[in-house]
C-alpha positions as CSV (number, residue, x, y, z in Angstrom):
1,X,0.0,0.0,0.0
2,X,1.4,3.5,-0.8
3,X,2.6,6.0,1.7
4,X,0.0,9.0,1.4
5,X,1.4,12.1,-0.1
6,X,2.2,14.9,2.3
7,X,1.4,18.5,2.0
8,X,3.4,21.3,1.5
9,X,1.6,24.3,2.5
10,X,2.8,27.5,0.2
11,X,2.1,30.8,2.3
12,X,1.8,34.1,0.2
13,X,1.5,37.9,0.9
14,X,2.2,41.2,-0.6
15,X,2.7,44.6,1.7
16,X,0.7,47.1,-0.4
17,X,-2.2,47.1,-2.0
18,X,-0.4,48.3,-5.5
19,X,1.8,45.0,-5.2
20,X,-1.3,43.4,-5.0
21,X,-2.9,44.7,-8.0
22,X,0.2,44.4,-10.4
23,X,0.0,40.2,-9.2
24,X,3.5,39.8,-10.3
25,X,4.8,38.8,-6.8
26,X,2.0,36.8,-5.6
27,X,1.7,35.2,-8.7
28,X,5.9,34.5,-8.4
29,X,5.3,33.3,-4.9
30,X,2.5,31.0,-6.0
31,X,5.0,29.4,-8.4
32,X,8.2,29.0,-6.9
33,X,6.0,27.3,-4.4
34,X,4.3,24.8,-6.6
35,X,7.5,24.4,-8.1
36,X,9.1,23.5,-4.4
37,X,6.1,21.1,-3.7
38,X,7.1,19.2,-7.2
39,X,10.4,18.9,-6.3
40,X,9.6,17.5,-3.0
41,X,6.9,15.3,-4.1
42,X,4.5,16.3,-2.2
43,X,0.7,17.8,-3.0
44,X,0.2,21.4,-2.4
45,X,-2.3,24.0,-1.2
46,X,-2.1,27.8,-1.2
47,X,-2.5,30.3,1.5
48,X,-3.0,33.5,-0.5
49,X,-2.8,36.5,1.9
50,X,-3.1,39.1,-0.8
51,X,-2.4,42.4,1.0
52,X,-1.6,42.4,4.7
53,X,0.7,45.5,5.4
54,X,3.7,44.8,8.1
55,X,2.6,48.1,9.4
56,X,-0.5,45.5,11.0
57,X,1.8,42.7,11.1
58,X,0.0,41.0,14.0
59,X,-2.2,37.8,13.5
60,X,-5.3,39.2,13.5
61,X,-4.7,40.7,10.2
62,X,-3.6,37.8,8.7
63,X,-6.7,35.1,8.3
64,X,-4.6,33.2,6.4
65,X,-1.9,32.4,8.8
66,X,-4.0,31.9,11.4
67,X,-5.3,28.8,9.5
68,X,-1.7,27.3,9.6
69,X,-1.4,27.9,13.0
70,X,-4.2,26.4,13.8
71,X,-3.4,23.3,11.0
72,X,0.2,23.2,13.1
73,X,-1.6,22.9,15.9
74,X,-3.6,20.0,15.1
75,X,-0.8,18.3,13.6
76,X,-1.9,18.4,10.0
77,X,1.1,20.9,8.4
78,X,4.6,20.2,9.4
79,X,5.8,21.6,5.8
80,X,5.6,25.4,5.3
81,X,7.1,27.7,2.0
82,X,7.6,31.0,2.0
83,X,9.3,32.8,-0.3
84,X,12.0,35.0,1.8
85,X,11.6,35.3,5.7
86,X,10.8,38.8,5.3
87,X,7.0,37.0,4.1
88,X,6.5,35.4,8.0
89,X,6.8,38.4,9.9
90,X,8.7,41.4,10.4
91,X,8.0,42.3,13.9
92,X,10.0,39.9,16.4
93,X,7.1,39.2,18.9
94,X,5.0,37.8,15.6
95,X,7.9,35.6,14.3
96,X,8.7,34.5,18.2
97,X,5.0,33.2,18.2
98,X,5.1,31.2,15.0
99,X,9.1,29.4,15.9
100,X,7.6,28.6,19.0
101,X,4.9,26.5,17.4
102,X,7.6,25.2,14.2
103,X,10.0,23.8,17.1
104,X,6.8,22.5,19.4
105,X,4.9,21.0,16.5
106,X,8.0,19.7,14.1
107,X,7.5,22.1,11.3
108,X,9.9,22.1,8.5
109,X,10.3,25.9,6.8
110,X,11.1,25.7,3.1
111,X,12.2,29.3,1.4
112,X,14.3,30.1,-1.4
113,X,16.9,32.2,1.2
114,X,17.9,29.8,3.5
115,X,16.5,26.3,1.8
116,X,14.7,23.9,4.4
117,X,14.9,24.8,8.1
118,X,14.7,22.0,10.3
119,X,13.4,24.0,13.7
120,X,14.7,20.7,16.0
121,X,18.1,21.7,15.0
122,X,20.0,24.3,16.7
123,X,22.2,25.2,14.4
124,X,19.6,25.8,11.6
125,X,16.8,27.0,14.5
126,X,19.5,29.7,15.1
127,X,20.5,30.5,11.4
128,X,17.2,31.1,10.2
129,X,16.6,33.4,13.2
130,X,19.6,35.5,12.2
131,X,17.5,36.2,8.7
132,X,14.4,36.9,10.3
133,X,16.5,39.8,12.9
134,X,18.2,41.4,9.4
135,X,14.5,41.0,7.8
136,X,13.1,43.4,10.5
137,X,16.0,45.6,10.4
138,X,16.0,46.8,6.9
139,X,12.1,46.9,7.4
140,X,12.5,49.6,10.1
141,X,15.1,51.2,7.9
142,X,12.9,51.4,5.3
143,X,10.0,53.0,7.2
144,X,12.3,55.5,8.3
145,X,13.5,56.4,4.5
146,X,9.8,56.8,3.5
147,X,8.8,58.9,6.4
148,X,11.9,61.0,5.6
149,X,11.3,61.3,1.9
150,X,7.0,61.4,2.6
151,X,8.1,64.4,4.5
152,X,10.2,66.1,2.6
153,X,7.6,66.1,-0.2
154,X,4.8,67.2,1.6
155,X,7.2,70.4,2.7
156,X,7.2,71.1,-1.1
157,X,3.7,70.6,-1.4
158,X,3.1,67.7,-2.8
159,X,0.4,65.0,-0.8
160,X,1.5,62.7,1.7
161,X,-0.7,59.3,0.7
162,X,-3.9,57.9,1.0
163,X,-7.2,59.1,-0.5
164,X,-7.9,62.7,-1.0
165,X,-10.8,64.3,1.2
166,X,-13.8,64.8,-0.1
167,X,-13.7,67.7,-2.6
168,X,-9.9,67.2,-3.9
169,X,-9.0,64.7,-6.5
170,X,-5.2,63.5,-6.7
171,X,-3.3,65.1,-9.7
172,X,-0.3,62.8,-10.9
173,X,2.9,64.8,-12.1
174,X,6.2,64.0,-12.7
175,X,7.7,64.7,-9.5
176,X,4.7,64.0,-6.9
177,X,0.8,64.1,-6.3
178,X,-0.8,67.5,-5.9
179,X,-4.3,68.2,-3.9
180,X,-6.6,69.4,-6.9
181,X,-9.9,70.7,-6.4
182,X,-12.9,68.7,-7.6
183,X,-15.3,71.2,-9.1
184,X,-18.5,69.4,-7.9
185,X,-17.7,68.0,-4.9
186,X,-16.4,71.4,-4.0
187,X,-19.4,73.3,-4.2
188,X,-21.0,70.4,-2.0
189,X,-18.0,71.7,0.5
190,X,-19.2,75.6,0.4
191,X,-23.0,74.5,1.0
192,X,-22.0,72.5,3.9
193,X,-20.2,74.9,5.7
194,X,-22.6,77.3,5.1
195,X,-26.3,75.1,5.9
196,X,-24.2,75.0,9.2
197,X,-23.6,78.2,9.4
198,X,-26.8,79.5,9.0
199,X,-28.0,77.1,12.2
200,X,-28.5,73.8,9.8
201,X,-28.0,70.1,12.4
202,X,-25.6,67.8,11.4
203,X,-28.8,65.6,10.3
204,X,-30.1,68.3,8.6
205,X,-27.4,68.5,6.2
206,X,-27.5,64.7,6.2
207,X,-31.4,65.0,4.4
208,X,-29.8,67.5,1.8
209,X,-27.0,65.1,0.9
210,X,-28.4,61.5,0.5
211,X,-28.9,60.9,-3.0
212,X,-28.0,64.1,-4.4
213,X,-24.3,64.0,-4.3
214,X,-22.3,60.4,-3.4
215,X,-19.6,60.4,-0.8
216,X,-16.3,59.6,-1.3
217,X,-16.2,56.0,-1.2
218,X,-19.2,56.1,-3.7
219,X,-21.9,55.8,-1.3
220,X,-25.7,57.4,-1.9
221,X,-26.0,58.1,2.0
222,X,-23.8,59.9,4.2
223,X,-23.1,59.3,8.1
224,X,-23.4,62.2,10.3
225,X,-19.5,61.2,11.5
226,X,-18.4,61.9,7.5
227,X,-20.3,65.2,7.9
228,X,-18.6,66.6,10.9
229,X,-15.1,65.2,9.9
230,X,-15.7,67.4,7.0
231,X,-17.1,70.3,9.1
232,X,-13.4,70.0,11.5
233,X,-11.3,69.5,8.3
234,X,-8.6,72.2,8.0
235,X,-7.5,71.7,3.8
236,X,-10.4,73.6,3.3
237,X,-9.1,76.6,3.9
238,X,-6.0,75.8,2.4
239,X,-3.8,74.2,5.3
240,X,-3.4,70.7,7.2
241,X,-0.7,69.6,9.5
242,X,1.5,66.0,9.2
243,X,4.7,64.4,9.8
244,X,4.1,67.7,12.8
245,X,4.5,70.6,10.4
246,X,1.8,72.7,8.7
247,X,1.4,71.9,4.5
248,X,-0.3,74.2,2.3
249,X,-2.8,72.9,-0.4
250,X,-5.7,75.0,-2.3
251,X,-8.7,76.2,-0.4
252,X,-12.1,75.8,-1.4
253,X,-13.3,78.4,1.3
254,X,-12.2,81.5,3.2
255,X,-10.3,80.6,7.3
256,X,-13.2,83.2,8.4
257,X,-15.9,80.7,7.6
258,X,-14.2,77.3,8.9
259,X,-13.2,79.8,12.2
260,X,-17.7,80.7,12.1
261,X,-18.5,77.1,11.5
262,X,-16.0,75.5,13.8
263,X,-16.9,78.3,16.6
264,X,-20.1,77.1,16.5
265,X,-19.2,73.5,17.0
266,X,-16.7,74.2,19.9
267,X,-19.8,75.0,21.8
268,X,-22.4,72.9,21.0
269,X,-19.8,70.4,22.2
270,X,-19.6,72.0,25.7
271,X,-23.1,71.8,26.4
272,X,-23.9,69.3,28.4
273,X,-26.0,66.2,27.3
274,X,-27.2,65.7,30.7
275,X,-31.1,68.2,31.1
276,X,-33.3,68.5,33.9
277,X,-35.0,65.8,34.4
278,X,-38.0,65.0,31.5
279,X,-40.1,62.8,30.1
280,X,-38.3,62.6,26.8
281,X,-34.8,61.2,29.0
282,X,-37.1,58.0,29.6
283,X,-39.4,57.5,26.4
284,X,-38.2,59.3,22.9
285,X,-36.9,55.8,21.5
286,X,-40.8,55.0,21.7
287,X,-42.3,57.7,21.4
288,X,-41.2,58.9,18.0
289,X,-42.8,55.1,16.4
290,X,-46.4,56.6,17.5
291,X,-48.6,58.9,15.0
292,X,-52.0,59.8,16.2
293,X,-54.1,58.4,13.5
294,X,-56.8,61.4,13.8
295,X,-54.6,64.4,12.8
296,X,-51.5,62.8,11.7
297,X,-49.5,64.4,14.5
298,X,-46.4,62.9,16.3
299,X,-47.6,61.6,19.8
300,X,-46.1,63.8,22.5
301,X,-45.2,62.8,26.4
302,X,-45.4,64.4,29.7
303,X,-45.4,63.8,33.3
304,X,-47.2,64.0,35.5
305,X,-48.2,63.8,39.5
306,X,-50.1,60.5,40.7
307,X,-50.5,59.9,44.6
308,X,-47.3,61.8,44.7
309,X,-45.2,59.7,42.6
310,X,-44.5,60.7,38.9
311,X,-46.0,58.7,35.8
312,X,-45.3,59.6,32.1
313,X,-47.8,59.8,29.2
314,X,-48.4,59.6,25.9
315,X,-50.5,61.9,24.0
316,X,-50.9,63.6,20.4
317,X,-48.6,67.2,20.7
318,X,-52.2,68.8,18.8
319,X,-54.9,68.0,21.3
320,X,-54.9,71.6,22.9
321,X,-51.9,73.0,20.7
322,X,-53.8,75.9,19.2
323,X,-56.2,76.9,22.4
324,X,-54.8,80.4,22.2
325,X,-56.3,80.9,18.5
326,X,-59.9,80.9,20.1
327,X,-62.1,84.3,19.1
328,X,-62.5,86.8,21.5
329,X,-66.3,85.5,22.2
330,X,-64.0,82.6,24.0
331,X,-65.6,79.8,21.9
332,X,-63.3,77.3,22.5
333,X,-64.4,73.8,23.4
334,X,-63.5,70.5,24.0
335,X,-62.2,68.6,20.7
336,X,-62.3,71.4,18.4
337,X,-58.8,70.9,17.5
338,X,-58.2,66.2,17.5
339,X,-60.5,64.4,19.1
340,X,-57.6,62.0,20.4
341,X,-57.2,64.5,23.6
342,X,-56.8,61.4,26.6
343,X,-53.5,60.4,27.5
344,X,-52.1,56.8,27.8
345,X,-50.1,55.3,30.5
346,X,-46.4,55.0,28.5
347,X,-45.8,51.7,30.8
348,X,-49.3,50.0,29.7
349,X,-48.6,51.0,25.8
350,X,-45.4,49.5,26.2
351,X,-46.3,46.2,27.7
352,X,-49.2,45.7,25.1
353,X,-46.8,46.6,21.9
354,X,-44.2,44.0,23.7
355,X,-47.1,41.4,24.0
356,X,-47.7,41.8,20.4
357,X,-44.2,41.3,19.1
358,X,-43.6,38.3,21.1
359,X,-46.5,36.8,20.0
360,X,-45.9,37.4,15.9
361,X,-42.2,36.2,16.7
362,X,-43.2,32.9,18.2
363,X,-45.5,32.4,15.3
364,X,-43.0,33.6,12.4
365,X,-42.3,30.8,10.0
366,X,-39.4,32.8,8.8
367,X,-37.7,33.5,12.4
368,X,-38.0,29.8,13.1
369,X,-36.4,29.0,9.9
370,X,-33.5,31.4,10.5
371,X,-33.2,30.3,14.1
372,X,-32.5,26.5,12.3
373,X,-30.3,27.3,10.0
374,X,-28.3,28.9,12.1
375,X,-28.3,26.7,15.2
376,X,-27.2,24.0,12.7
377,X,-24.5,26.2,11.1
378,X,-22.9,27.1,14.4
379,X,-23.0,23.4,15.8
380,X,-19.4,22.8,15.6
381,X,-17.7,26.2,16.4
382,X,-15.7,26.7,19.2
383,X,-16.7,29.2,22.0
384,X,-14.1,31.6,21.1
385,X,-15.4,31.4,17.3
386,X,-18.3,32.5,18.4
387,X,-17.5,35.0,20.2
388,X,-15.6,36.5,17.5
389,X,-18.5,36.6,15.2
390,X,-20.9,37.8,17.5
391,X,-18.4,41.1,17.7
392,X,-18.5,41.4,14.0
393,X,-21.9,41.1,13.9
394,X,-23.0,43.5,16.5
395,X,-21.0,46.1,14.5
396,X,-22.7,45.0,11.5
397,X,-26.5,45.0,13.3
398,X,-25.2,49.2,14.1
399,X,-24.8,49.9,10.5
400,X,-27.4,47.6,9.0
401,X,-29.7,49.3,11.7
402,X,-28.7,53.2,10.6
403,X,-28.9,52.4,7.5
404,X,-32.2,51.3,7.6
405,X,-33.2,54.6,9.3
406,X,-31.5,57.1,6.4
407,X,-33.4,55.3,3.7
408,X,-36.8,55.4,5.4
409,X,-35.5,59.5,6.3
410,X,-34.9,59.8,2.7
411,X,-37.9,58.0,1.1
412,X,-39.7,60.0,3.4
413,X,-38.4,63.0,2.1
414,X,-38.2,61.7,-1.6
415,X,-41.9,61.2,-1.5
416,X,-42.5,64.6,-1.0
417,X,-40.1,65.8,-4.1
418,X,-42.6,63.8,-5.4
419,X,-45.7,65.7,-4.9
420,X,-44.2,69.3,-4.4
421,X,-42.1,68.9,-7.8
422,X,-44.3,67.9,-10.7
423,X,-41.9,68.4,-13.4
424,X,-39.7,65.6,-12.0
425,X,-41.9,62.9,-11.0
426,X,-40.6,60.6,-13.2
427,X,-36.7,60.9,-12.3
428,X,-37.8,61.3,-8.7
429,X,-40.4,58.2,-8.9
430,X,-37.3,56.3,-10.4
431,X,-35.1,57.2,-7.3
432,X,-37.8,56.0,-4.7
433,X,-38.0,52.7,-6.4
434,X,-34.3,52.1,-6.5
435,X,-34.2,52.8,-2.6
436,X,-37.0,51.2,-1.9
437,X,-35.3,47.7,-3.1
438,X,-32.2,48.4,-1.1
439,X,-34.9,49.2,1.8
440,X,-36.3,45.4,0.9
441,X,-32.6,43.9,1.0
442,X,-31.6,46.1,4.5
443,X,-34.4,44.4,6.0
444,X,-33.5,40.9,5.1
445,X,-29.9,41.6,6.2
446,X,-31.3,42.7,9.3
447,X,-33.3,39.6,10.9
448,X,-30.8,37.4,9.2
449,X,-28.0,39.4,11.7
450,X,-30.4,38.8,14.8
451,X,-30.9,35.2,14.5
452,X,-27.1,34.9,13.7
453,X,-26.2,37.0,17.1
454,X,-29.0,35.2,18.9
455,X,-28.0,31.7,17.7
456,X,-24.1,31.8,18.3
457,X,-24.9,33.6,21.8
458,X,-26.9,30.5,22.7
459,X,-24.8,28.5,25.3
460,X,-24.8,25.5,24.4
461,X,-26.0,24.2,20.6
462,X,-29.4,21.8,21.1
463,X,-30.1,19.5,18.2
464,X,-33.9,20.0,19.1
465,X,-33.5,23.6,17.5
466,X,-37.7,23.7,17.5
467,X,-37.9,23.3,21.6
468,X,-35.0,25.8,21.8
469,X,-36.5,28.4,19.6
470,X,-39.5,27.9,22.1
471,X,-37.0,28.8,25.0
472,X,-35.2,31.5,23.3
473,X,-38.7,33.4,23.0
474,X,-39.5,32.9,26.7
475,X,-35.8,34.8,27.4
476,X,-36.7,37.6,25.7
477,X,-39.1,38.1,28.9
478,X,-35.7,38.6,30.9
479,X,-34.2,41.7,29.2
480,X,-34.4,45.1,30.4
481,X,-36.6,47.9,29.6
482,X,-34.3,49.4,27.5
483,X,-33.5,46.3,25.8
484,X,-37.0,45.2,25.1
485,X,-37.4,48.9,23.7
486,X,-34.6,48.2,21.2
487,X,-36.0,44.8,20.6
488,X,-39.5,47.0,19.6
489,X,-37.5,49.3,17.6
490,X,-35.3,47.1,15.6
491,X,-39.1,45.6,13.9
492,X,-41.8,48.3,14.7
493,X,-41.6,51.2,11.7
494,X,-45.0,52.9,12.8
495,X,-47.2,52.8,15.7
496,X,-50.9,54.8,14.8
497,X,-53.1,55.8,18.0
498,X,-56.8,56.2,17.5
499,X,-59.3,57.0,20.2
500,X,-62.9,56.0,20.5
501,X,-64.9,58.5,22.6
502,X,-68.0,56.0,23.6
503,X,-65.7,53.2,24.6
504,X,-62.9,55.8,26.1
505,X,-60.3,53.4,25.0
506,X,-57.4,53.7,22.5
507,X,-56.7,51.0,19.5
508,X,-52.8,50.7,18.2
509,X,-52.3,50.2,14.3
510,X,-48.5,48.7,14.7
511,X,-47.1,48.4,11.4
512,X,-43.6,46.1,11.5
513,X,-41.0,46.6,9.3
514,X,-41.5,43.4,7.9
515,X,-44.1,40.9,6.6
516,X,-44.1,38.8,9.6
517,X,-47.7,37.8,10.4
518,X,-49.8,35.6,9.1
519,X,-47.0,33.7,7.2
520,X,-47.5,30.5,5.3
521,X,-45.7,27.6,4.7
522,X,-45.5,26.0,0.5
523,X,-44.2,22.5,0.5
524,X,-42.4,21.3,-2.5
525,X,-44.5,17.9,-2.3
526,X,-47.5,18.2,-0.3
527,X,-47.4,14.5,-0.3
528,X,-43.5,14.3,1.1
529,X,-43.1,17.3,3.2
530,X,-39.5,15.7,4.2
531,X,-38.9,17.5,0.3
532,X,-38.7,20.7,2.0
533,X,-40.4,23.7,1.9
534,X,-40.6,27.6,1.4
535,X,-41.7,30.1,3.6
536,X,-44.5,32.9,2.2
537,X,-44.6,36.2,3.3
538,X,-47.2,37.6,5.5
539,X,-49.1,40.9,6.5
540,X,-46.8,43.2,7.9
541,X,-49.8,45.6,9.9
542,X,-51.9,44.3,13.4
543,X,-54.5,46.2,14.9
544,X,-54.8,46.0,18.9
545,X,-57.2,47.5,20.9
546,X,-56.8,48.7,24.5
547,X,-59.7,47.2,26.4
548,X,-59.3,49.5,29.7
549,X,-59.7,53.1,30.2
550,X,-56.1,54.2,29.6
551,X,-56.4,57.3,30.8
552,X,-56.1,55.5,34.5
553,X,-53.0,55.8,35.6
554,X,-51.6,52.7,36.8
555,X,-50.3,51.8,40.3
């Protein structure tokens, strides 16, 4: 019987992206490998790192090499290539990491500088280390040449690296890159700085930007970060500071406005956060889902005294907003302005909206189906796997969640165009659509994120995935206030209050963000359901009606 083939495993990486690009040394890497494994015999597979920078040299920038590790570890590669030392590591603690593991674990190293390494061996263990110390010499002598010659270019104006802010494009000449002004995104500049001026919010701006003019990585919304990093940025008036001396570059605006502008901000900032205590502190992340269904109004909130202990309300903002427009006969009278003029208990609308969602989530076809697939997926990851995705997908869940709220902002305000501005329905009907899918495929991303966060939280993976989806809603019941808020917010879009005067109670129209309710399952072979199945959307809107007089104040 013949011996099994071993495996050399070829590890390759460029340090800029522009190496990268070009291929010609990760496709010469590739090949001297394959070429090695030949030689040797042996079968081959390829660890392509593409671009990992020694400026990040550390392991969690390089996926790739972790895999080895982990393969040495487990006793599956004891043969490693690499092209020159330099491609291992060029920081000493990195390098001191991995020979630990080659002497440990047995692992030959096979590069075209030294030959084959045999780690066991102390005179070879000690040569090869002599190549890895010159490797991360002339690396730190190189950073310091290009930090000296970066600088001494950027003295005679010419741009340091990296991407140009927004409103410069890079000019390529013979001896350097020059700052040039982009026409367009220039005048976006000016219009910024002066919305803000003019008393403008951050968010404001934000509506005025989305999917007029695309930011600089190409993108139809803007984040209000991009906005005030724009707002601080000094080029703009035709100076910046780096490598700690001031450069010159063209200015799109005058120092007097970036001094009005940047005034301002300087003390909004020292204003505190912290106001007298008020109903908003406690409710606003509710509150601004409800509409009063009878004038369209926002639902306002209050406080106020009960058996000397203060409860909070909700109300619509319009039930006695205009009292002061009565004639002077003084005809003013009760519902002259919205009939929905009785408050509700903010703690009673909360409980019955929480009811409600963990009712449609325990009877979501979808959810379950999610919650499956993922408890299957994540079976056989490690704890520590886990735990590394769940990071990555919380940060994920932020901007899928942010994102969700621009594009409803900006439909919202698209909508309007679209009444206001006849002569451009078509363009603007055209926009609405294209947003409206991306709205459709945010919203998918979004409950596929929180059964993927909830399933690789789970403690321990059951095979009985139905039973645990059973005790995953029933935990829900444990979270905080705050947390079942967030839970509300992340699938309620709209919450309408109506009132009915004979009854004295309110109803709640809660429209979620997606088609939840109501869902149906379409087998393949209604005869042989074990063929599988799809899962057909739902309703999306539930009415509930508050069966007590809400205007009691609860105990």
């Amino acid at each position: 019987m013949s011996k099994e083939k071993e495996t050399l495993y070829i590890y390759t990486r460029v340090s800029t992206k522009g190496q990268f690009d070009k291929g010609t040394s990760i496709d010469t890497q590739i090949e001297l490998g394959i070429k090695k494994a030949k030689t040797l015999g042996m079968n081959y597979e390829v660890f392509n790192e593409e671009n990992a920078r020694s400026t990040f040299d550390h392991f969690e920038n390089r996926p790739q090499m972790q895999k080895i590790l982990e393969e040495i570890k487990e006793g599956k590669c004891k043969h490693l290539y690499i092209q020159h030392q330099d491609r291992l590591s060029r920081h000493l603690e990195t390098f001191a990491v991995m020979r630990k593991l080659f002497v440990m674990y047995g692992v030959k190293v096979y590069s075209e500088q030294t030959g084959v390494t045999n780690f066991n061996d102390d005179g070879e263990n000690f040569t090869f280390g002599i190549f890895a110390e010159v490797a991360v010499m002339v690396n730190q002598q190189t950073k310091k040449r290009m930090y000296k010659g970066k600088k001494r270019k950027t003295k005679d104006g010419f741009w340091h690296g990296g991407p140009s802010p927004f409103g410069y494009d890079l000019k390529r000449t013979k001896n350097g890159t020059l700052l040039a002004i982009n026409d367009e995104q220039s005048e976006w500049v000016i219009k910024m700085f002066n919305w803000y001026k003019s008393g403008l919010s951050g968010k404001d701006i934000k509506r005025r930007l989305d999917g007029n003019i695309k930011t600089k990585r190409g993108l139809d919304l803007w984040s209000d970060g991009s906005i005030q990093a724009i707002l601080r940025n000094t080029h703009y008036y035709g100076e910046y500071e780096v490598f700690g001396q001031i450069n010159k570059c063209p200015a799109i605006l005058s120092k007097e406005l970036w001094d009005e502008v940047n005034g301002r901000m300087k003390r909004e900032d020292k204003i505190s956060s912290v106001w007298y205590e008020k109903w908003s502190d406690k409710n606003n992340e509710i509150r601004d889902l409800l509409v009063c269904n009878h004038c369209n109004s926002k639902m306002g909130g209050r406080s106020r005294s009960y058996k000397n202990e203060k409860k909070y309300v909700y109300q619509c903002i319009t039930h006695n907003k205009r009292w002061k427009e009565m004639s002077e006969k003084g005809d003013w009278r009760r519902n002259k302005y919205c009939e929905n003029n009785v408050s509700m208990d903010c703690e009673r609308v909360e409980d019955s909206i929480w009811l409600v969602l963990m009712e449609v989530m325990k009877e979501s076809y979808s959810l379950k189906e999610k919650f499956k697939q993922q408890q299957l997926a994540n079976k056989g990851k490690s704890r520590v796997e886990r735990d590394r995705e769940v990071k990555k997908l919380v940060k994920k869940q932020k901007r899928n969640l942010n994102q969700i709220s621009d594009i409803e902002d900006l439909i919202d305000r698209l909508e309007v165009e679209e009444i206001v501005e006849r002569n451009n329905k078509n363009r603007i009907k055209n926009k609405i659509k294209l947003f409206q899918s991306k709205y459709e495929e945010l919203l998918n991303e979004k409950k596929d994120i929180e059964i993927a966060i909830t399933s690789l939280k789970a403690k321990n993976l059951w095979i009985d995935w139905v039973k645990d989806y059973d005790v995953f809603i029933n935990e829900q019941n444990n979270l905080s206030n705050q947390e079942k808020i967030e839970l509300i917010r992340k699938y309620v879009k709209r919450i309408g209050v109506s009132f009915d005067k004979e009854s004295k109670s309110h109803s709640l129209n809660i429209e979620f963000r997606l088609k939840l309710i109501d869902e149906t399952l379409n087998y393949h072979n209604p005869n042989n359901k074990s063929d599988g199945y799809e899962v057909i959307d739902g309703i999306n809107k539930l009415k509930v009606d508050m069966d007590y007089n809400v205007r009691n104040i609860r105990n």
